[in-house]
C-alpha positions as CSV (number, residue, x, y, z in Angstrom):
1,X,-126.7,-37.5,242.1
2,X,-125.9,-34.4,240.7
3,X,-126.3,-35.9,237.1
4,X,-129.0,-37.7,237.6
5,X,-131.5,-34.9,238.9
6,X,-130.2,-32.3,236.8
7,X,-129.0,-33.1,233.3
8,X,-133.0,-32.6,232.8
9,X,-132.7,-28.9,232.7
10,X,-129.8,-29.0,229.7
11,X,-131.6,-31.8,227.6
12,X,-135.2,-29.8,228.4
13,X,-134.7,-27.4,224.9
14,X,-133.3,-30.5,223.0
15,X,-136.8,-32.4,223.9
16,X,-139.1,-29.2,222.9
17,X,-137.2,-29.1,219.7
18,X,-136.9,-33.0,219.0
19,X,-139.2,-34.5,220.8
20,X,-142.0,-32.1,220.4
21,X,-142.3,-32.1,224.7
22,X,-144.7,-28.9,225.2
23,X,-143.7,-26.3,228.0
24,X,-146.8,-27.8,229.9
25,X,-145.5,-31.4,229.9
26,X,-141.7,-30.4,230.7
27,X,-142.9,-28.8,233.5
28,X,-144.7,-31.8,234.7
29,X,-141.7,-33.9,234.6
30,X,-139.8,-31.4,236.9
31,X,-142.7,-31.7,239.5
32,X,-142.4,-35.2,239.1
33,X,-138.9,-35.9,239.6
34,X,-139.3,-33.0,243.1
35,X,-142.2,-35.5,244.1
36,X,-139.7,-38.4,244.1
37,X,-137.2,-36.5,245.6
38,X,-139.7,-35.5,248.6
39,X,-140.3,-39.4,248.9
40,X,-137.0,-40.8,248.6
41,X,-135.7,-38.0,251.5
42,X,-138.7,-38.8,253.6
43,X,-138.0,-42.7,253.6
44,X,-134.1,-41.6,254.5
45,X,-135.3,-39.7,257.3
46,X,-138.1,-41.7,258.7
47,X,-136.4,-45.0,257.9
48,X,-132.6,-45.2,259.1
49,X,-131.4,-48.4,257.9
50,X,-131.5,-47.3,254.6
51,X,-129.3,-44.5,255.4
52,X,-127.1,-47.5,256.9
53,X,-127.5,-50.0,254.1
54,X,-124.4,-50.2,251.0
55,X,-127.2,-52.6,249.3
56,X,-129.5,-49.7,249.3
57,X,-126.8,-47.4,247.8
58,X,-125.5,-49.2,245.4
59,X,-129.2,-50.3,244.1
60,X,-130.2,-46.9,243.8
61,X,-127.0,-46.0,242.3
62,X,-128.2,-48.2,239.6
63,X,-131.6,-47.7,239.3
64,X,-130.8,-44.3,238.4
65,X,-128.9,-45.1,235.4
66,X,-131.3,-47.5,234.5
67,X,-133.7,-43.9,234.9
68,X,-131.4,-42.4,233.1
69,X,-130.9,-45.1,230.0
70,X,-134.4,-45.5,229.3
71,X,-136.0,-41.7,229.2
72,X,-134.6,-42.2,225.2
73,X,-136.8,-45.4,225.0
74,X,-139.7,-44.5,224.7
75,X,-141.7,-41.2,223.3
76,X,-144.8,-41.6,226.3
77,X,-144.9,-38.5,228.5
78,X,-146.6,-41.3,231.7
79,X,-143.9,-43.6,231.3
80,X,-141.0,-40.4,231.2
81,X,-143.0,-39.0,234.8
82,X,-142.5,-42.4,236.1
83,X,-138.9,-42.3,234.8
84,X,-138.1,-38.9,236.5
85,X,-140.2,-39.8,239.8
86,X,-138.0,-42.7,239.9
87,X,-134.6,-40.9,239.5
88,X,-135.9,-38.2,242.0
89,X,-136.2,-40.5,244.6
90,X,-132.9,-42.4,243.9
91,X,-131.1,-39.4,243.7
92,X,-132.6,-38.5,247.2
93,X,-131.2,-42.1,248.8
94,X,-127.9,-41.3,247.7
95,X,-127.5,-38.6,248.6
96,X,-128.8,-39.2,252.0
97,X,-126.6,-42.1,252.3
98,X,-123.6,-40.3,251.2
99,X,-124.1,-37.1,253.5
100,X,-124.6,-39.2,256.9
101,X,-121.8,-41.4,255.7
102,X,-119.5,-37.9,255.0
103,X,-121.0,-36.1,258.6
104,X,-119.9,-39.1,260.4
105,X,-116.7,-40.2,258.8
106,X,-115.3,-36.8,258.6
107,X,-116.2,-35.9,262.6
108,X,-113.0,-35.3,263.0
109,X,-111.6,-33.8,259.8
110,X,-111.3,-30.0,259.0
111,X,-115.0,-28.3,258.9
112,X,-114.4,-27.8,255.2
113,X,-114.4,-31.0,253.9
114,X,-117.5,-32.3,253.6
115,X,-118.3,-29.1,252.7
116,X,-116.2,-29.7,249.3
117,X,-117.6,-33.3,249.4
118,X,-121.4,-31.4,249.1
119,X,-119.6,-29.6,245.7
120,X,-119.8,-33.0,244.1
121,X,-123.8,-32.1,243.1
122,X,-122.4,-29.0,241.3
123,X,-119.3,-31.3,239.5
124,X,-121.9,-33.2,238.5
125,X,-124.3,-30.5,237.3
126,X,-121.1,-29.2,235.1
127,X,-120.5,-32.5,233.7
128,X,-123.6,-32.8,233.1
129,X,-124.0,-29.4,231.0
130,X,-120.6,-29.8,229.2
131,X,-121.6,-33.3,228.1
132,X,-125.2,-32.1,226.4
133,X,-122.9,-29.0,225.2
134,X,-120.8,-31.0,223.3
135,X,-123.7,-33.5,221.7
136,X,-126.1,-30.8,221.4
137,X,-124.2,-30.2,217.3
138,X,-123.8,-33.6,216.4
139,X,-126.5,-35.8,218.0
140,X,-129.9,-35.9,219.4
141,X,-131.8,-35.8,222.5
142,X,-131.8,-39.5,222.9
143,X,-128.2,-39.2,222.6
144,X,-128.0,-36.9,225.2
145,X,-129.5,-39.4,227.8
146,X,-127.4,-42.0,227.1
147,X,-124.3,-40.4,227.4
148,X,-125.6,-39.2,230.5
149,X,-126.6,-42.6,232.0
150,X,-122.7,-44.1,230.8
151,X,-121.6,-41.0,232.5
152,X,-123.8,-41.7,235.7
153,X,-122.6,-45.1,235.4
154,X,-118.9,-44.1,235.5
155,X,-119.4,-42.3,238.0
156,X,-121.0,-45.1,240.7
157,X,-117.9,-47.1,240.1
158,X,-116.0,-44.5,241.8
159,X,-119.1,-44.4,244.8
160,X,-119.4,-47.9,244.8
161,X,-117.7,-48.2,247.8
162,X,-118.8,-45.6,249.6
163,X,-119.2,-46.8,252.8
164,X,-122.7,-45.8,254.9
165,X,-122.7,-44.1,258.2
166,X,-122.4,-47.1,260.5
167,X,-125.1,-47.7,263.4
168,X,-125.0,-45.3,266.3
169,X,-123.1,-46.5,270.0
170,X,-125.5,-46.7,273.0
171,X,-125.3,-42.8,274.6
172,X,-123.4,-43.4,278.0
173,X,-125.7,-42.8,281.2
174,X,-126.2,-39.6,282.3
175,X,-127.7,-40.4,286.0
176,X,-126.9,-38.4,288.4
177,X,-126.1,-35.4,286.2
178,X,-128.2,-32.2,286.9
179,X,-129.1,-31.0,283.6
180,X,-130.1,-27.6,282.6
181,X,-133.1,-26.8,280.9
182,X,-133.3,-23.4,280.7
183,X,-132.9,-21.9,277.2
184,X,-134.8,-19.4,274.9
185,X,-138.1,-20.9,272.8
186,X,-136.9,-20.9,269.6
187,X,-140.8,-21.7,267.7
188,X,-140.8,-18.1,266.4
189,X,-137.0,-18.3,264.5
190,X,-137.3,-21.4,263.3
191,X,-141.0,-20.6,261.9
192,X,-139.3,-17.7,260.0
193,X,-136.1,-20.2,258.9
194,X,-138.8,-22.7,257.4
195,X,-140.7,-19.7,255.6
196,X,-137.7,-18.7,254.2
197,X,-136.3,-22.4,253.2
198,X,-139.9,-23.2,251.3
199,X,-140.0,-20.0,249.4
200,X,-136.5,-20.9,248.2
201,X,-137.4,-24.1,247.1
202,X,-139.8,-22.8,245.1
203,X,-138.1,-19.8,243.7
204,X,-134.9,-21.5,243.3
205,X,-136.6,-25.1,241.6
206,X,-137.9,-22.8,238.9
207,X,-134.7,-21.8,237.7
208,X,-133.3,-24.4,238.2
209,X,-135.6,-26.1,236.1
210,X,-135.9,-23.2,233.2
211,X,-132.6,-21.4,233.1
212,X,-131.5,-22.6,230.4
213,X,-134.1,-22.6,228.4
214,X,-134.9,-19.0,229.6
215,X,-131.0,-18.0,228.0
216,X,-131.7,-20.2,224.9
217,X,-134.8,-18.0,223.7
218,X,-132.5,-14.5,223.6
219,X,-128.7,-16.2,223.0
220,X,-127.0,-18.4,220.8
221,X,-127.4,-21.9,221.8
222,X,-124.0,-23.1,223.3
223,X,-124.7,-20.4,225.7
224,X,-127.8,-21.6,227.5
225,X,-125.6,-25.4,228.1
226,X,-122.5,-23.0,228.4
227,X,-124.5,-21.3,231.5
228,X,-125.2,-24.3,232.9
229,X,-122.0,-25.5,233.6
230,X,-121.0,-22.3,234.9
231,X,-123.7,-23.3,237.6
232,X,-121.9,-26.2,238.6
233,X,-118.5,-25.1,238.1
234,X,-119.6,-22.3,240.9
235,X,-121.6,-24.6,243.4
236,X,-118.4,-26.9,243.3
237,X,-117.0,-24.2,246.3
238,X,-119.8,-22.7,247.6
239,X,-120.6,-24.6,250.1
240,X,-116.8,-25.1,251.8
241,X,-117.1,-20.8,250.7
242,X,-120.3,-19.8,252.9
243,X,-119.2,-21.6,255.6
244,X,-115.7,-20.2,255.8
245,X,-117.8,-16.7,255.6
246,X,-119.3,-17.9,258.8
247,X,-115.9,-17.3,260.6
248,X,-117.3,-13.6,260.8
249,X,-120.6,-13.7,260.2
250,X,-123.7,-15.1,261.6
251,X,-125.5,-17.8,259.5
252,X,-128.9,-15.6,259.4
253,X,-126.9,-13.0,257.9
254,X,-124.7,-15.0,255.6
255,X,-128.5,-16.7,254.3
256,X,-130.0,-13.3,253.9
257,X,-126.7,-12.2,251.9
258,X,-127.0,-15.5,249.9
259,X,-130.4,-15.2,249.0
260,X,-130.4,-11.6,247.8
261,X,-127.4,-12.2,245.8
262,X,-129.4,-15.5,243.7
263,X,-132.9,-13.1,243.6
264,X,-130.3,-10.8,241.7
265,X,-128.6,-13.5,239.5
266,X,-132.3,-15.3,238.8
267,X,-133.6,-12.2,237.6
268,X,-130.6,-11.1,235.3
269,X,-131.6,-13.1,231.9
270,X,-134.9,-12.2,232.1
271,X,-134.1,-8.1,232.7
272,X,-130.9,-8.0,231.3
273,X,-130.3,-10.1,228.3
274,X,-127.6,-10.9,226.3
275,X,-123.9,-13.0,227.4
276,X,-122.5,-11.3,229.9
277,X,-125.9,-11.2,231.8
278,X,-126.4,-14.9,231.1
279,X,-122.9,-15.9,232.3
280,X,-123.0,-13.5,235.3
281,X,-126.5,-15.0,236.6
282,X,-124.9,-18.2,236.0
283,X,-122.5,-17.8,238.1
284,X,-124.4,-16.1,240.9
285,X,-127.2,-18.8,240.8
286,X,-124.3,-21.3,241.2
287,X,-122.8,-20.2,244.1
288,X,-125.6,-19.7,245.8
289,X,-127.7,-22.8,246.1
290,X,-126.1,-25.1,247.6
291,X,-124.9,-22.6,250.2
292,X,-128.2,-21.9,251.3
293,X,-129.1,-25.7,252.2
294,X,-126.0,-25.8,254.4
295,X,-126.8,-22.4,256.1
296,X,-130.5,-22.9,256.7
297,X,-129.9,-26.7,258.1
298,X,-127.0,-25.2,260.3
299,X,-129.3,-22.8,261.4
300,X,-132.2,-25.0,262.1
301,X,-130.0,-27.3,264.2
302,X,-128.3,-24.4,266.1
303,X,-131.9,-23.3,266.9
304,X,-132.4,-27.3,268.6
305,X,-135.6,-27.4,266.9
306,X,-137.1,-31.5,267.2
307,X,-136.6,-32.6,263.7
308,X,-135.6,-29.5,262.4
309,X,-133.7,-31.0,259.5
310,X,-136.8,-33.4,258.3
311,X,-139.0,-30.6,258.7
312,X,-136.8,-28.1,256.5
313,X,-136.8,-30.9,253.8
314,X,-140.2,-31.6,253.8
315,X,-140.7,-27.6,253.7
316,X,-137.6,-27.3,250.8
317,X,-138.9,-30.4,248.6
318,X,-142.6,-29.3,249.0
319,X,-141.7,-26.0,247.6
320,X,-139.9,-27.5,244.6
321,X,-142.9,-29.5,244.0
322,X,-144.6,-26.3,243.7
323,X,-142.5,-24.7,241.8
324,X,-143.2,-25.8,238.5
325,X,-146.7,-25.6,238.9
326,X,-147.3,-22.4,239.9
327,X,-144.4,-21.3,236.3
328,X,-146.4,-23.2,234.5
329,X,-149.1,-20.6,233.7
330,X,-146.7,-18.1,232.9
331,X,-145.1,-20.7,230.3
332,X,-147.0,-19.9,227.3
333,X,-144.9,-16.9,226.2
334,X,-141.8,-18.2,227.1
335,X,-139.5,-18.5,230.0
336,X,-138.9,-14.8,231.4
337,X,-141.8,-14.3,233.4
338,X,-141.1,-17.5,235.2
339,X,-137.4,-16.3,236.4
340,X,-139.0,-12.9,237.3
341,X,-141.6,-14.8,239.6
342,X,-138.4,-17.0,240.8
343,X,-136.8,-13.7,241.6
344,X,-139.6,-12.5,243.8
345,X,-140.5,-15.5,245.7
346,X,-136.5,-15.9,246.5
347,X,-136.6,-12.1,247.6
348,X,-139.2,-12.9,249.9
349,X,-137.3,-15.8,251.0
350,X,-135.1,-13.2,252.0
351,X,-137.5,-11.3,254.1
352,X,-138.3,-14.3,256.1
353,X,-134.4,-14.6,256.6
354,X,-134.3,-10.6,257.5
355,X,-137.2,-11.8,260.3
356,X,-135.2,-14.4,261.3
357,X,-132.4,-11.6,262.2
358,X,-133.9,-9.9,264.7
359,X,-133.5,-11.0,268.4
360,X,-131.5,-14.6,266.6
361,X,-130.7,-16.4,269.9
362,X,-127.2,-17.1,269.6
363,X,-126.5,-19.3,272.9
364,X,-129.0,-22.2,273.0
365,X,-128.3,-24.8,275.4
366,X,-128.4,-28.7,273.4
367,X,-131.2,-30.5,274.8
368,X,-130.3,-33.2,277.6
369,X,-126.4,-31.8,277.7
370,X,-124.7,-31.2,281.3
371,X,-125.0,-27.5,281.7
372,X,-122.6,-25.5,284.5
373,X,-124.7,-23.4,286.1
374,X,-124.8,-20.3,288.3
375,X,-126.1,-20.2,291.9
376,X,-129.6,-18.3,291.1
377,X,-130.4,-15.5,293.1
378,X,-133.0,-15.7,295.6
379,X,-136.3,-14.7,293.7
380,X,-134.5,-14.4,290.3
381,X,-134.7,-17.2,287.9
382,X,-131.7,-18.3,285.8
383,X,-131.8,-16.3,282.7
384,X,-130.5,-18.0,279.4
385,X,-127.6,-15.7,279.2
386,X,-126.0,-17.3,282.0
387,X,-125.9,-20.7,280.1
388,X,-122.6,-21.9,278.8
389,X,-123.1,-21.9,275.2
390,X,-121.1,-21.0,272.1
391,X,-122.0,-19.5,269.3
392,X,-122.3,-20.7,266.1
393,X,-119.5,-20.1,263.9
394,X,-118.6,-20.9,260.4
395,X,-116.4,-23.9,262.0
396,X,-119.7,-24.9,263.7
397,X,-121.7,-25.7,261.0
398,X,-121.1,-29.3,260.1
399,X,-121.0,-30.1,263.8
400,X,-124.5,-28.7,264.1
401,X,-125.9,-30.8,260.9
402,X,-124.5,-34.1,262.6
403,X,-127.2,-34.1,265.2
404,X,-129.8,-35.5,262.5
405,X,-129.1,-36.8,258.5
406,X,-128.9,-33.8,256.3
407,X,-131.1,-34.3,253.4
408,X,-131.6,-31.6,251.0
């Protein structure tokens, strides 16, 4: 999955040069592959025997290389948006498939794991970069997407058999159990929490998308693919990192940390210049982006919103859809001004994160779970601090994203 939606951004300068692909139309082909991607994680969500089905894995495994084989094909910029809507919305099965399968497999496993399983997206974004890094000297961009689609083809023989989360037991009666229903109204975090998740999917879509063509205008050319394996290299740990932060942090402090720290890296290249600055926002972008899908679902599902992890996707891929569109005016004199306007919008991702600080209820009661209660005093209602309830903790997290499929 991880090659499949992003060996795009290393091949993009390889297309302007050989191809003769304008700024406009790359940018077009992003939107397009986020517009599958929305699709494909809708039809996970809404539809879950796909999530359950190895046919429907193992044919979107291969329909993605079959995306990937046949972008060098042709030179019509309809038939590559069809190409890259198609491989965004594969990309979304699998890895909706692969995440339910991982929550539920790994239930009782170490916390971590899955959260090094989630790394595989930035193993494949480094593979990704070092393969166009190596044929960027001695081939072309058509070369470049067929050693990608061998690659992504390698790479399903190892997931081939994967097996999907299997079909969920009957829940055992609960007659006869008093249940407690008290519990803070969570509407105004979680409003903040999906603020903050759509701004980053539109700040962090744009670099993701233009990074390293953005590097490529002001460095040597090995640097820009260079850089982009650094991303992956550093989202490889993040997410298994950020949550092992949450041992003594709270998650809306750990997304408010993560999100200032990728404004900063987005905005380096474009401020800075030079190596150094390159390899350092590289590096911080990395290790960032992936950790902020774990936080935010984590936190959505501690909050016990309804559907709060299909409404944060449809909120994340709706602002990656965005994304490009709203770069694309700024295009025209290169790349810079679009990792500056990345920078801001993530920074104000951040201030919807600050918001979602204040007052963050920490004990909420899980909907339609026994509660032990307190005798009430006469005249006094139960208050939600006497509700026995944890809080959520860096060992908490993949627990919380098992109550619905995780779908970023």
């Amino acid at each position: 999955m991880g090659v499949g939606r992003f060996v795009y951004t290393p091949i993009l300068p390889l297309m302007h040069a050989q191809a003769a692909l304008s700024a406009a139309a790359g940018a077009n082909l992003a939107t397009a592959n986020y517009v599958g991607y929305l699709l494909g994680a809708l039809a996970g969500t809404f539809l879950p025997r796909l999530v359950r089905s190895a046919a429907v894995l193992r044919g979107s495994l291969t329909a993605l290389v079959a995306s990937l084989g046949a972008m060098p094909l042709t030179h019509s910029t309809p038939v590559w948006l069809l190409l890259r809507l198609g491989a965004g919305a594969f990309s979304a099965l699998i890895f909706v498939i692969a995440a339910s399968s991982l929550l539920s497999r790994l239930r009782e496993r170490p916390a971590h794991l899955p959260g090094w399983a989630f790394g595989g997206v930035g193993a494949g974004i480094a593979l990704s970069g070092l393969l166009v890094l190596v044929l960027r000297t001695v081939g072309t961009w058509q070369a470049a997407w067929w050693a990608s689609a061998a690659l992504a083809a390698a790479l399903s023989l190892g997931a081939w058999g994967l097996r999907p989360e299997p079909a969920p037991r009957p829940a055992p009666s609960t007659s006869g159990t008093r249940v407690g229903t008290y519990g803070p109204r969570t509407h105004r975090w979680f409003g903040a929490l999906l603020a903050s998740y759509t701004l980053e999917g539109i700040g962090y879509v744009i670099a993701g998308t233009f990074l390293v063509a953005a590097i490529e205008q002001t460095s040597p050319g090995w640097i820009g693919s260079g850089a982009w394996v650094l991303v992956g290299l550093a989202a490889i740990p993040s997410s298994a990192l950020w949550a092992g932060l949450g041992r003594r942090w709270s998650c809306p402090d750990l997304l408010l940390a993560a999100l200032g720290v990728q404004a900063v890296g987005i905005a380096l290249p474009a401020l800075v210049g030079g190596v150094a600055a390159a390899l350092i926002s590289a590096v911080l972008f990395g290790s960032t982006f992936i950790g902020v899908s774990t936080l935010a679902l984590a936190a959505g599902a501690h909050l016990r919103f309804p559907r709060s992890v299909a409404l944060l996707t449809a909120g994340y891929s709706v602002g990656q859809i965005l994304g490009p569109l709203v770069a694309t005016p700024l295009l025209h004199h290169g790349y810079h001004r679009a990792l500056i306007l990345a920078s801001v919008v993530v920074l104000m991702a951040a201030l919807a994160a600050l918001a979602l600080r204040i007052g963050f209820p920490h004990h909420v009661p899980a909907p339609g779970r026994p509660v032990r209660r307190a005798e009430p005093t006469p005249g006094r209602p139960l208050g939600p601090h006497q509700l026995k309830e944890g809080r959520i903790r860096g060992e908490d997290v993949q627990d919380l994203l098992r109550s619905e499929p995780m779908t970023r």
